[in-house]
C-alpha positions as CSV (number, residue, x, y, z in Angstrom):
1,X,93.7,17.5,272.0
2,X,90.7,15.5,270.6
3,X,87.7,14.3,272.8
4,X,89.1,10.9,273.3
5,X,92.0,11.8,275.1
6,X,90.6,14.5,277.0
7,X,87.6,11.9,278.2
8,X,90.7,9.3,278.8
9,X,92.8,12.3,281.0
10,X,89.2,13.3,282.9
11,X,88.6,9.4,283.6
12,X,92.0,9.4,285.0
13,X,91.3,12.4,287.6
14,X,92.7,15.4,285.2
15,X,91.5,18.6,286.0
16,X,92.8,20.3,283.1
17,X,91.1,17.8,280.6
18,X,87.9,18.5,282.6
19,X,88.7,22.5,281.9
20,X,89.0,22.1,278.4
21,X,85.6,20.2,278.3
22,X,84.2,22.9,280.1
23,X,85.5,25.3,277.4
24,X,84.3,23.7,274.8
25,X,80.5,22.5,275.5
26,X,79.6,25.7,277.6
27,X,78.2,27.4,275.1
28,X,76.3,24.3,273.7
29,X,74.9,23.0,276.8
30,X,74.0,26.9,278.0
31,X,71.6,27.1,274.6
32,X,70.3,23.6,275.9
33,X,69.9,25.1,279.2
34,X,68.2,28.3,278.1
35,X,66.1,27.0,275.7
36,X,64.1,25.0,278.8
37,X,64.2,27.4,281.4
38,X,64.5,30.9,280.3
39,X,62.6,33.5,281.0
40,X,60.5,31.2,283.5
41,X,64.3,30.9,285.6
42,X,67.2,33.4,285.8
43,X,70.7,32.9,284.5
44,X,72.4,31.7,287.5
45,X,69.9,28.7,287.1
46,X,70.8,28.6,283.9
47,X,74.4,28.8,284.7
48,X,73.9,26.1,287.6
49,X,72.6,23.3,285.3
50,X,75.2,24.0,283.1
51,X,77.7,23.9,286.0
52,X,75.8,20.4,287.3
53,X,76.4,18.8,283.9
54,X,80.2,19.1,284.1
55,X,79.8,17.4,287.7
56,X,77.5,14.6,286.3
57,X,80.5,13.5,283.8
58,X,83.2,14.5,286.0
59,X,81.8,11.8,288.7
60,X,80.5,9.6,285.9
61,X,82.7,10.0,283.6
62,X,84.0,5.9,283.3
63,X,79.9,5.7,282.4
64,X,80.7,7.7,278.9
65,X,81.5,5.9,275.5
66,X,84.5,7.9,274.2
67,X,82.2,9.4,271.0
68,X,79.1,9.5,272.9
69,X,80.2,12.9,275.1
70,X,78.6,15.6,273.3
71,X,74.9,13.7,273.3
72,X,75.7,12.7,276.7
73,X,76.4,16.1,278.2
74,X,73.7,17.4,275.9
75,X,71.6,14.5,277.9
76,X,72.6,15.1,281.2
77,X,72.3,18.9,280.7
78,X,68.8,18.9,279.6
79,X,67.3,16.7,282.3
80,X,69.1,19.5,284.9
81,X,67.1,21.8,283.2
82,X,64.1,20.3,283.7
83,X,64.5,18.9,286.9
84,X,65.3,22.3,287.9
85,X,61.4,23.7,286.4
86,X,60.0,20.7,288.3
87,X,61.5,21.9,291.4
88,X,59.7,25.0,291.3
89,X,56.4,23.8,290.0
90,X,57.1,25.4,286.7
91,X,57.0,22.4,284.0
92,X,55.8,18.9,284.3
93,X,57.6,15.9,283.3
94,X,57.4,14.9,279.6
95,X,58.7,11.4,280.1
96,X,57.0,7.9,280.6
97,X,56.8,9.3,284.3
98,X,54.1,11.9,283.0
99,X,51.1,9.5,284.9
100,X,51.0,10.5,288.7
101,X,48.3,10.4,291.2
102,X,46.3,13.2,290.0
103,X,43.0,14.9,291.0
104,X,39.9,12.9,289.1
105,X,39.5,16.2,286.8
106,X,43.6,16.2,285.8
107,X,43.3,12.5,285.1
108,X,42.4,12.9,281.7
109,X,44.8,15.1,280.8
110,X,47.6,13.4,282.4
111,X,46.3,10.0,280.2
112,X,46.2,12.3,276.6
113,X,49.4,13.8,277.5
114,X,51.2,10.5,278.2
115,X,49.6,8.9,274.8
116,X,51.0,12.1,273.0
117,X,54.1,11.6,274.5
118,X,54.3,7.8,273.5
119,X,52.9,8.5,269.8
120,X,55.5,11.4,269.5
121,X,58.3,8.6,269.8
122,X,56.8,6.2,268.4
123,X,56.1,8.9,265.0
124,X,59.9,10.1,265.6
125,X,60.9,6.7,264.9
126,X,59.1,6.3,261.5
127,X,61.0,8.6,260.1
128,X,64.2,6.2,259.8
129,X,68.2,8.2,259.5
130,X,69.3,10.4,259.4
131,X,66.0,12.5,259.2
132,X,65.1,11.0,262.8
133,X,68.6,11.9,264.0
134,X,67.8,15.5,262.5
135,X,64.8,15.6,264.2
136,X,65.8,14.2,267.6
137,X,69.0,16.7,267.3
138,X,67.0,19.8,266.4
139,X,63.5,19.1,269.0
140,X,65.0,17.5,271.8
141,X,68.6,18.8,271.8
142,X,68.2,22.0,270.6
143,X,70.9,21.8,268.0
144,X,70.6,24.7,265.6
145,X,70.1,23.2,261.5
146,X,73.9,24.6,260.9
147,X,75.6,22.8,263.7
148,X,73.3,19.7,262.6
149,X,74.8,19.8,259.0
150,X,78.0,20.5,260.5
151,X,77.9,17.5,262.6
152,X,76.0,14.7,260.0
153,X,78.2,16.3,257.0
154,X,75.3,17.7,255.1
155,X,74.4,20.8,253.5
156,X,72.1,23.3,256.3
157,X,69.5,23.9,253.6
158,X,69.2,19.6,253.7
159,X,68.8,19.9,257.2
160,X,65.8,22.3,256.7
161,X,64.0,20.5,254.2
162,X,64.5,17.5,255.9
163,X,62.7,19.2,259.4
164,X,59.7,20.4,256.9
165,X,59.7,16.9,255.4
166,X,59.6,15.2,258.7
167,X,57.1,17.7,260.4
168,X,54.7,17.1,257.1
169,X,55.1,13.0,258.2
170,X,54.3,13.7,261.5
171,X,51.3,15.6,260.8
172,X,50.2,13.0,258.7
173,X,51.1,10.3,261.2
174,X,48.9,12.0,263.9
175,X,46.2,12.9,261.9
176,X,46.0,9.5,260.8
177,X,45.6,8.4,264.4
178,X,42.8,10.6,265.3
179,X,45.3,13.6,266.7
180,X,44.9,16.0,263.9
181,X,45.9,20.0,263.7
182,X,44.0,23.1,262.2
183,X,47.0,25.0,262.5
184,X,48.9,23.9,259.1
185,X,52.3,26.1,260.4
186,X,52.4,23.9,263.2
């Protein structure tokens, strides 16, 4: 059964479309899920945000465009993950919510963190498609540069070069704003 019907059968109350979901994207959203919060969390952490995503689109599941499940999922699954680090005091946000009251010494540090954060979009998006989907795919949703090709219908070695390509622009792009790197392997 393809995606469509199976998010059609889960929209309609179908436990066994949600099952098959469940069967398919566990091993995806567990590498999402791993890659945040192992080793600092165990693996029934791991296994709960996992277990919370299929929730989220279980009661939201009218919310999600037919061929938007697996960056939904991937979505909802990494946010668990984090929110999860928060909880214990183990990461901070990365998002647009990075500025909170802090203490008069952290206050710099929240500000540079929040400009890198908005540059780091804003340098994402200059690299125009795919090579921002790519990037997006591989640095924010953990996707592996085989399942990327899979997925865009390109050759894994394009993927690659394309991630070297696009880490060269970045450099370039926060160098050129004042943020540059000694390290070249980073």
């Amino acid at each position: 059964m393809n995606e469509r019907t199976l998010l059609r059968l889960i929209k309609d109350g179908d436990t066994g479309a949600l099952s098959e979901i469940i069967g398919i994207y566990t091993p995806y959203l567990f590498a999402i899920a791993s890659n945040i919060m192992a080793p600092a969390l165990s693996q029934e952490d791991i296994e709960e945000a996992v277990s919370d995503s299929f929730v989220a689109l279980w009661q939201n599941a009218r919310d999600v465009a037919p061929d938007k499940l697996k960056p939904w999922l991937a979505a909802v699954c990494r946010n668990k993950a984090r929110d999860a680090l928060r909880s214990r005091k183990l990461a901070e946000p990365l998002d647009d919510d990075l500025l909170e009251v802090a203490a008069p010494g952290d206050m710099e540090e929240s500000v540079l963190r929040t400009e890198l954060s908005t540059l780091a979009r804003e340098a994402v998006e200059t690299l125009g498609e795919p090579d921002g989907e790519i990037f997006r795919r591989h640095y924010f949703l953990y996707q592996k540069t085989g399942e990327i090709a899979e997925e865009l219908g390109m050759n894994a070695a394009t993927v690659r070069t394309k991630l070297r390509r696009g880490r060269e622009r970045l450099r370039a792009y926060f160098t050129e704003r004042g943020y540059g790197c000694a390290d070249p392997n980073l």
